[in-house]
Every structure is written in C-alpha cells, then in structure tokens.
C-alpha positions as CSV (number, residue, x, y, z in Angstrom):
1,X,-87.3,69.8,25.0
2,X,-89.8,71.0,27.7
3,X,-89.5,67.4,29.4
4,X,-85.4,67.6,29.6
5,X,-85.6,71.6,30.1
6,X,-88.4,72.4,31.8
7,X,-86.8,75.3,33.6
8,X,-86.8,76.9,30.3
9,X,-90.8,76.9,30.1
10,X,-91.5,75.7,27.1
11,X,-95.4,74.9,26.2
12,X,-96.4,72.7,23.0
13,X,-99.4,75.2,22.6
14,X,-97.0,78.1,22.3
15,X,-95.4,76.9,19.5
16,X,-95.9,75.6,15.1
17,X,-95.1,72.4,14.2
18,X,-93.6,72.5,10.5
19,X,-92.7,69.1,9.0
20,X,-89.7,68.1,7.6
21,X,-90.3,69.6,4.3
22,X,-90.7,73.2,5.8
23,X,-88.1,72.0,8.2
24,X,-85.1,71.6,6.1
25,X,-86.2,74.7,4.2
26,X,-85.8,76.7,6.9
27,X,-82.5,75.4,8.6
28,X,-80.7,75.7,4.6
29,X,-82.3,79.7,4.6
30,X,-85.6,79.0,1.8
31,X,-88.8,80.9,2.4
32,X,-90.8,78.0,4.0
33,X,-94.2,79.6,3.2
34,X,-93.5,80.5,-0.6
35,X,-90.5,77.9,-1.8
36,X,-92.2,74.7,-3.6
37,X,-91.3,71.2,-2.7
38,X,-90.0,70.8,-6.2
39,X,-86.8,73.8,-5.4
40,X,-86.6,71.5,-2.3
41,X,-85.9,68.5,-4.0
42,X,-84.0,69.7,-7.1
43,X,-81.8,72.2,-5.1
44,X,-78.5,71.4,-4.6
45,X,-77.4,71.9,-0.8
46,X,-74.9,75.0,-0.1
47,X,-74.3,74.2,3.5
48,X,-75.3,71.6,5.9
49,X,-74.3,73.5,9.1
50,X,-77.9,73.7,10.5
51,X,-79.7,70.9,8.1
52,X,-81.9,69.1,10.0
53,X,-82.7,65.7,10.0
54,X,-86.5,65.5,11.6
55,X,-89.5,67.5,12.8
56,X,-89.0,71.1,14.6
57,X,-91.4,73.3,17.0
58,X,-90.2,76.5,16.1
59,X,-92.4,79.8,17.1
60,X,-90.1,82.1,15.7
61,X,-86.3,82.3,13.6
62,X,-83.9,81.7,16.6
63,X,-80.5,83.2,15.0
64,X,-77.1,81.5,15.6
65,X,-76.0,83.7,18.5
66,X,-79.6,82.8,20.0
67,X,-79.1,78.5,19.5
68,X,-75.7,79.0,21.4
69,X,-77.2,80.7,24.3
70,X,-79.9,78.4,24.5
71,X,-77.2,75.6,24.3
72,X,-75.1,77.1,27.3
73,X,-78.2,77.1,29.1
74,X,-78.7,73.6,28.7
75,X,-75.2,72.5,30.0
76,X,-75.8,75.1,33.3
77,X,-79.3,73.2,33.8
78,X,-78.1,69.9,33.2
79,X,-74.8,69.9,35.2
80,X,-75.3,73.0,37.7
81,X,-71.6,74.8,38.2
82,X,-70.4,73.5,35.4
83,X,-69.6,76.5,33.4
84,X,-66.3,78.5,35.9
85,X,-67.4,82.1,35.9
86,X,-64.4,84.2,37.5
87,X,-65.9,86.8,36.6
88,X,-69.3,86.9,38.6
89,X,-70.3,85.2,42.0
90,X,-73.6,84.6,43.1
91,X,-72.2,85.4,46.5
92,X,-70.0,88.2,47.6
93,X,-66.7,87.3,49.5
94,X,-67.9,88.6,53.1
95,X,-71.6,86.7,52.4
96,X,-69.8,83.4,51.6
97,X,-67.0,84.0,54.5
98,X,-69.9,84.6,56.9
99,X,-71.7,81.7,55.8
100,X,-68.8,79.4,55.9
101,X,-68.1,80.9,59.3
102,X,-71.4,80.7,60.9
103,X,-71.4,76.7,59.0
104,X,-68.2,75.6,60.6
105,X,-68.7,77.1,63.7
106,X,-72.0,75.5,64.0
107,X,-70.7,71.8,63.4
108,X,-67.9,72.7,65.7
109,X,-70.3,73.0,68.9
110,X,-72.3,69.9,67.8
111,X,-69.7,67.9,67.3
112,X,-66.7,69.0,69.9
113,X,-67.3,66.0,72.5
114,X,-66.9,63.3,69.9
115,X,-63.4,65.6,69.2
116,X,-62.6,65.4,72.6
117,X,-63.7,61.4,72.8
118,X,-61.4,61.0,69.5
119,X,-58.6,62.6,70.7
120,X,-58.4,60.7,74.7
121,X,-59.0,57.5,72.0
122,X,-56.0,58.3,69.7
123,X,-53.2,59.3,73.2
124,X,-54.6,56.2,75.0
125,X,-51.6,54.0,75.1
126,X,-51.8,50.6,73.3
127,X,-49.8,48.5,76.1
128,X,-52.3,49.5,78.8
129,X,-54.0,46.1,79.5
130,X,-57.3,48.0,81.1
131,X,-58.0,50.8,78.6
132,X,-60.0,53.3,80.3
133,X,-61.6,54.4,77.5
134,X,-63.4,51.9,75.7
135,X,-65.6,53.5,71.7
136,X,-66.7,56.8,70.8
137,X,-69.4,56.8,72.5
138,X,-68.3,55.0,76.1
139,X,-65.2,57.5,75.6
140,X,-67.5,60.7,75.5
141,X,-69.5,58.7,78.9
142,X,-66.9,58.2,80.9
143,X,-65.3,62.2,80.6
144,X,-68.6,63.0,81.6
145,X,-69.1,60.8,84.2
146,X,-65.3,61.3,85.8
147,X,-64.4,65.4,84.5
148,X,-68.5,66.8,84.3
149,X,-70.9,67.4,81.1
150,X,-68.6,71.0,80.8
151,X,-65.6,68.8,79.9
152,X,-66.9,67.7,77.1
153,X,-66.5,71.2,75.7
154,X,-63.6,72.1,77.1
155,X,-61.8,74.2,74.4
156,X,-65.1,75.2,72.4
157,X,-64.2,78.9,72.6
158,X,-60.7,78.5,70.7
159,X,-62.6,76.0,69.0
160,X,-65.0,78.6,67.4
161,X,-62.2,81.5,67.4
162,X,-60.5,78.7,64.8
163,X,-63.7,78.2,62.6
164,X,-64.2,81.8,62.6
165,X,-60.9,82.1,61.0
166,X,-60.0,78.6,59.4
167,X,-63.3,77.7,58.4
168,X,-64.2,81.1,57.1
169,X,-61.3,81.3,54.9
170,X,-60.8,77.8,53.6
171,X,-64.0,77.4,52.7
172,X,-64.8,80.9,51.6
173,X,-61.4,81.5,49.4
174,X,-62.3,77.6,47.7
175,X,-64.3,78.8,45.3
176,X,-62.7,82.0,43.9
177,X,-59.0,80.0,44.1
178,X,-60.7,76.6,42.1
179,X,-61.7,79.5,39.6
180,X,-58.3,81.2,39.3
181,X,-57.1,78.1,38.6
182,X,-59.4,76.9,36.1
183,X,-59.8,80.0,34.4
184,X,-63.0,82.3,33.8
185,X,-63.5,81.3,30.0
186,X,-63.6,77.4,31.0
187,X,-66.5,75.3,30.1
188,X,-67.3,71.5,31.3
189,X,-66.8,69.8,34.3
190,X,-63.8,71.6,36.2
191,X,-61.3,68.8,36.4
192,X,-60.7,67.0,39.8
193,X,-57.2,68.0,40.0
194,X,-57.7,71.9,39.8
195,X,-60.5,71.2,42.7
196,X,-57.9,69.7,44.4
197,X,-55.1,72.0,43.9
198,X,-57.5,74.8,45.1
199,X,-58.6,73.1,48.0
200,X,-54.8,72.7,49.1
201,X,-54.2,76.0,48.4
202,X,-56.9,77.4,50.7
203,X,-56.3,75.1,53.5
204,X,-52.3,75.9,53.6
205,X,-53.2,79.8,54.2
206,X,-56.4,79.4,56.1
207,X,-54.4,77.4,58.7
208,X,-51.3,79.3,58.7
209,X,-53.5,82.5,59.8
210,X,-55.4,80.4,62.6
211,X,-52.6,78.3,63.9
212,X,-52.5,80.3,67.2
213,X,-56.4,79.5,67.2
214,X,-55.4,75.4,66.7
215,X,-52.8,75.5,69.5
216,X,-55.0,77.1,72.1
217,X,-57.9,74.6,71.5
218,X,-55.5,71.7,71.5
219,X,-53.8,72.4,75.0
220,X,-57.1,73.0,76.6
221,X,-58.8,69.9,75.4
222,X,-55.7,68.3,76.7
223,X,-55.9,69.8,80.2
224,X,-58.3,66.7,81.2
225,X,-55.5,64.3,81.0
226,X,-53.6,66.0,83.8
227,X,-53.8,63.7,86.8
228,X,-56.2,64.9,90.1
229,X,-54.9,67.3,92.1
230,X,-51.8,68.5,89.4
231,X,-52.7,72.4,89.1
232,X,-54.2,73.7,85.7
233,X,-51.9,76.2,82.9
234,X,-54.8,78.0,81.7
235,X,-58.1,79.1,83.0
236,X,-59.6,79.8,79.6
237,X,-58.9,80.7,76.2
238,X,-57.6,84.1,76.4
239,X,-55.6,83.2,79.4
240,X,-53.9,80.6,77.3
241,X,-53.1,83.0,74.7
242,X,-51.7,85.7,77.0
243,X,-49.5,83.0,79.1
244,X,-48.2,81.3,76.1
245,X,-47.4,84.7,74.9
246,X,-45.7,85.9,78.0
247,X,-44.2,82.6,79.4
248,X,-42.9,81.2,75.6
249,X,-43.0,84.6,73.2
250,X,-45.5,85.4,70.7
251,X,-43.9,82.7,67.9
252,X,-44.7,80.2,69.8
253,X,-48.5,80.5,69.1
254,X,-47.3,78.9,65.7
255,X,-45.4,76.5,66.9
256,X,-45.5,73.4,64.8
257,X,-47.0,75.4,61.9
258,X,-45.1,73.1,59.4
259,X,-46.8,70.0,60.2
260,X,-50.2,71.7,60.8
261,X,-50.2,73.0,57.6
262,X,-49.6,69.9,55.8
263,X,-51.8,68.0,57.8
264,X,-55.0,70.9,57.4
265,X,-54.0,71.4,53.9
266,X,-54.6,67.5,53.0
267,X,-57.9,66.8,55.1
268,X,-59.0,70.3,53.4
269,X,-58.5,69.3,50.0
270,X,-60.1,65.6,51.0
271,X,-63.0,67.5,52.6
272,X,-64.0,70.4,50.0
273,X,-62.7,68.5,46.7
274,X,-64.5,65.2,47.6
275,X,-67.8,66.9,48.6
276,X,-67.5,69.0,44.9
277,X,-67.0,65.9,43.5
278,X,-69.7,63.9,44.8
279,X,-72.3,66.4,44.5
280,X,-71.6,67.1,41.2
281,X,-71.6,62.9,40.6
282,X,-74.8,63.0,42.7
283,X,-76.3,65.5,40.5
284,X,-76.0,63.9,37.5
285,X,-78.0,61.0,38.4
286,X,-81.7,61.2,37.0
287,X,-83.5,62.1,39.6
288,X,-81.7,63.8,41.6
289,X,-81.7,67.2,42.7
290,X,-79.5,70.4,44.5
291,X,-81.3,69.6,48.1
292,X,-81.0,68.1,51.6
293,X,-80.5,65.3,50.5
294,X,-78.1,65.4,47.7
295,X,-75.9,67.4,50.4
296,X,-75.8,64.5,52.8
297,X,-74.7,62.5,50.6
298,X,-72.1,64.5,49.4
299,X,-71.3,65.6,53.1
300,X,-71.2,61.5,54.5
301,X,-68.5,61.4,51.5
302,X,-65.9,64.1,52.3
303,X,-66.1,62.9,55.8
304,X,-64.9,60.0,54.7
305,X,-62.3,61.0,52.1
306,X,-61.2,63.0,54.6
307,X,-60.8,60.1,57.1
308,X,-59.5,57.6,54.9
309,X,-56.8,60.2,53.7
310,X,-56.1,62.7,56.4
311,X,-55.8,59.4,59.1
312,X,-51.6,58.8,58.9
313,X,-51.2,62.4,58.9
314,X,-53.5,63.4,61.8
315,X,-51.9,60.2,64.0
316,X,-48.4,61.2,63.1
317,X,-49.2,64.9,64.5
318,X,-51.4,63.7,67.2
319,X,-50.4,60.4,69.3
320,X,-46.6,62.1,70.6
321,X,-47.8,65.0,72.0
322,X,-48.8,63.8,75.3
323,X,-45.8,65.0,77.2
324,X,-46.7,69.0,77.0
325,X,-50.5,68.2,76.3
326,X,-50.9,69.3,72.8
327,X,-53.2,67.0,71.5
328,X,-53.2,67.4,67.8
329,X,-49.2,67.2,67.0
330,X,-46.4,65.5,67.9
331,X,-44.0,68.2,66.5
332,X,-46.0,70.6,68.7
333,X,-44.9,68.7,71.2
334,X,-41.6,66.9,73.0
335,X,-39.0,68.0,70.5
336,X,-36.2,65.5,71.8
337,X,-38.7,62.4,71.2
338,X,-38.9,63.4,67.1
339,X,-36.0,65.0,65.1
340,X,-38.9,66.0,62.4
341,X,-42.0,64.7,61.3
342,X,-40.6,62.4,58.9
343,X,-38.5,60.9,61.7
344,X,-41.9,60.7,63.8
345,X,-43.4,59.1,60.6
346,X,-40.9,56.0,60.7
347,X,-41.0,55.6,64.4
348,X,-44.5,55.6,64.5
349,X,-44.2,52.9,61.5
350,X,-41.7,51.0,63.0
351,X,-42.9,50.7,66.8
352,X,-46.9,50.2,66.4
353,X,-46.9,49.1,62.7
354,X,-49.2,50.6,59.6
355,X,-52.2,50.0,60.9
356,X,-51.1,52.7,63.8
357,X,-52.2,55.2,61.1
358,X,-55.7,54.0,61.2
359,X,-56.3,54.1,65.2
360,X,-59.3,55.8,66.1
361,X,-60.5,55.2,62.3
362,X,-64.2,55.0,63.5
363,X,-64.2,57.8,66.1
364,X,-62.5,59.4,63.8
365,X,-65.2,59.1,61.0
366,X,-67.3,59.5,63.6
367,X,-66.5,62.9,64.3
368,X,-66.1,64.4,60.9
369,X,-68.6,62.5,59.0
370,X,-70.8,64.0,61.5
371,X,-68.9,67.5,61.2
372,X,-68.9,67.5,57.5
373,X,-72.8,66.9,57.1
374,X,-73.9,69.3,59.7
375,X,-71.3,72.3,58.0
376,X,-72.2,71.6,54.6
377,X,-75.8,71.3,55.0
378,X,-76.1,74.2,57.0
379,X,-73.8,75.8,54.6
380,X,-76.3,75.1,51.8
381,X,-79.3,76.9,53.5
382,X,-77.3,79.5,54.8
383,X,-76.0,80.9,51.3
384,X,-79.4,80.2,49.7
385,X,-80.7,82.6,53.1
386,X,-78.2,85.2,51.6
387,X,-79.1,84.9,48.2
388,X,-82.5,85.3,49.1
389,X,-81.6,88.7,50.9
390,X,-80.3,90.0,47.7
C-alpha cells in the first residue's frame, strides 16, 4: 500500500499484522481477540462482501464509509483530475483567467517572428520561380535584414490585446465548460469527446469576443508586404482600430467572424483537448510525474494536433487575403475572388491541389509547437504560483 500510495503516509511500524485467521474474522464481523478458530472453521458464512482472501495491516476498524474514501483517494492519486468536481476549483475564475492570460501572452512575444515568418511563407506565391523567402528561419532573416529587427514584431500589441482576451477566455472557461459537460458527480477518465466538445465551445466564444483584436494584428503584420515607397494605413494598433472604425463602421472589426470562428474553434479544441489528453496518457506511465517535463511533452503534442488538424482550415482563411492585406483569412479579404469559404475551399483544392492545405506545415509547427510549450509550461508554474498565494 505505502509503495503504490505513498502520499497517503503509511508506515509498516504504525500498524498490526493479524493473519488470515484473525483476518477473515474481522472482515465477516467476529471478535478477533476472543472468537476460537474452531467458530471460524465451523461457522457458516452470512456475507462475503468484505471476506478477505490474505493477510491485512490494520491499526484500527476502518468502517465502510471510511474504505470508500480511502478508495476515491486512490483513483485521485493514481490518475490526477480524474474525478470532475463542478462543484469546487482549486483556482478561482479571475486566478486561472489571469494565468492563462499572462501564459498566452507570454508565448505570444516569444514566438511572434516565426508568426510573421509563417505567414510571408503561406502568401508567397507558388509560381514565383525565385522565392524570396526561403524556411522558417531564412524567412524570419531576411525581414530582418530588408524591413529591421522591429518588423519582426510588427503587430505584437494587438497580438497581446488578442491573448489578453482570446487566450484568457478559451483557456480559462476550458475547464469549468469540460465540467458542465461532464457533470459534477462523474468519476473516471472524462471522455475525449466531452474534452473536445468543451474545447470547441470555449474557442467559438473566446474568438467571437476578440475578433476585432485578430483583425488588427493581421493587417499590421501584413503591412510589410506593401511595396517601398506605397504609404502605410495604420501607424499602430489603436490607430487601426479607430480608422477601421471611422473609414469602414464599427462591424467591420468582425469582419469575417464566420470563418474565424470555425477556424479558432478547431485549432482550440486540437490545442487544449490534445494537451489534456496526452498529459493525462503521460501520467499514467510509471514513472512519470505532474512536472516540466510531463508538460513538454504534452505541450510538443497539441502543437502538433493542432497543426496536423487546424492546417486546411488556417490555409483556406489565410493564402486569399493578400489583396487588402489581411493575413489570416481569405473571407476577410477580396470578397469577389470567393463567394464563401466553402467555394474558397474547392478553389484552393482544385488550383494548387490537397497538399495546398499542408503549405507552410513545418513553419507552421514551428510556430505553435513552440507557442504551445512555452504557454502551457508557463501556464503550469503560473497556477501552481497562485495556489501557493492561497
């Protein structure tokens, strides 16, 4: 017991052995220090709910209602998270919204030039027999050689207004949906489906309240692809807002909502459901524990669930946008080029082939392999720093 539960604290020394005699007395309710062998041998057996078959360390009766806690326990030591709890977080909502926030936003400044190398990869035309940009890393070389280090970053303050929001609330809200839909009296593994259900769920309406956040960041990251001398739209992030506002209406900050919210919704639910999965996989390999480790793990795979998953969606949103500079949708952009994102779907199919839905797959892992470990790890610490505080 102490070997397999040692967070319980047993101690050998603590305890009585009794053998198997004094055993099965006490499990079919005889007095095991004044009942003979012989009433053990001639007695004919009432019950056999709590007969046991070998030697015990007992130091005391444990009562029924006792064994069950104890066995509850067990499960919550052996597979951590296991047991849904609606009714009690170890976290608050604002402690776990700050955490996610402060998380996201943190992996969002590591990790913007390899965005902004991914993206100039993805709009590169395939016809063009000199590409200028050439990998992930020549890509993220070459802006800085040609537009300056500070390109490289261009769009990081929308980029952190986003994670504030999006990041705070997908990732925040994941837990308290996944229980809603579970329910609070569940006990096992919560099944993959509710995790991904929930994860869908928080990405839809974390995305639908940042979308104005998403289109900023995307036309400024976009603003290096203008040719020399052809004047800039927007010098900064609340400049874009206010001229989009004034210039196009305040609905327009949500322009191409629809797609965005499929596309955020899916790489959401392949990010957070595949990095619950995996670290609950992880975990139950002997030998492995809840740290760094186990969370790079689980962070290299949602990264990459998220890649392998979220790839036709993000190209189908992405590559068409080049003609008003929106990097991250086609619907957000030329309107006469696609009818609807299905429409853009078979076009896309049909011109450059499936393997169109892949382009930029390593840049593209690049970036949110890289984004995913860095969030999750540092969301890790930071909600064990807030539990700490409590």
């Amino acid at each position: 017991m102490n070997q397999s539960f040692p967070e319980l604290g047993l101690v050998q020394s603590d305890c009585i052995e009794t053998s198997w005699v004094k055993s099965v007395l006490y499990w079919t309710n005889y007095n095991i220090e004044t009942t003979p062998i012989n009433e053990l041998l001639n007695r004919t057996p009432q019950s056999l709910t709590y007969l046991k078959r070998k030697s015990d360390y007992v130091q005391k009766p444990i009562p029924k209602d006792g064994l069950e806690k104890l066995w509850k326990k067990m499960i919550e030591l052996v597979t951590p998270k296991m047991v849904a709890d609606n009714s009690k977080s170890d976290i608050s909502f604002a402690g776990i919204f700050a955490c996610s926030a402060f998380s996201a936003c943190f992996a969002e400044i590591c990790t913007i030039p390899l965005d902004t190398a991914k993206v100039r990869l993805q709009l590169q035309k395939k016809e063009v027999a000199l590409p200028k940009y050439k990998g992930l890393l020549g890509t993220v070389g070459t802006i800085g050689r040609e537009e300056g280090l500070a390109a490289l970053w261009k769009g990081v303050v929308p980029g952190l207004h986003r994670q504030c929001l999006y990041g705070g609330l997908r990732i925040g809200l994941y837990e308290p949906v996944k229980n809603l839909y579970v329910g609070g009296e569940s006990v096992g593994d919560v099944p993959l489906s509710k995790k991904i259900l929930a994860a869908l769920t928080t990405g839809a309406v974390a995305i639908a309240v940042a979308n104005p956040t998403d289109l900023v960041k995307v036309r400024l990251q976009a603003e290096g692809k203008l040719a020399p001398g052809v004047p800039r739209r927007y010098s900064g992030s609340l400049n874009a807002y206010s001229t989009i506002v004034k210039k196009e209406g305040v609905r327009a900050l949500w322009t191409g909502i629809g797609p965005n919210v499929a596309r955020n919704a899916i790489i959401n639910a392949a990010e957070l459901a595949s990095y619950d999965q995996v670290k609950e996989t992880v975990l139950k390999i002997p030998g492995f524990t809840d740290n760094v480790f186990t969370h790079l793990l689980a962070g290299l795979g949602a990264g990459f669930f998220a890649v392998c998953i979220g790839s036709p969606v993000d190209v189908v949103l992405c590559s068409l946008a080049f003609e008003l500079s929106m990097v991250k949708s086609r619907m957000m952009g030329d309107s006469s080029a696609y009818k609807n994102t299905l429409d853009c779907f078979v076009k896309t199919l049909k011109n450059d082939g499936p393997l169109a839905f892949y382009k930029g797959f390593i840049p593209n892992f690049g970036r949110l392999g890289s984004w995913n470990v860095i969030m999750f790890l540092t969301l890790e610490q930071a909600k064990k720093f807030v539990k700490s505080l409590d």
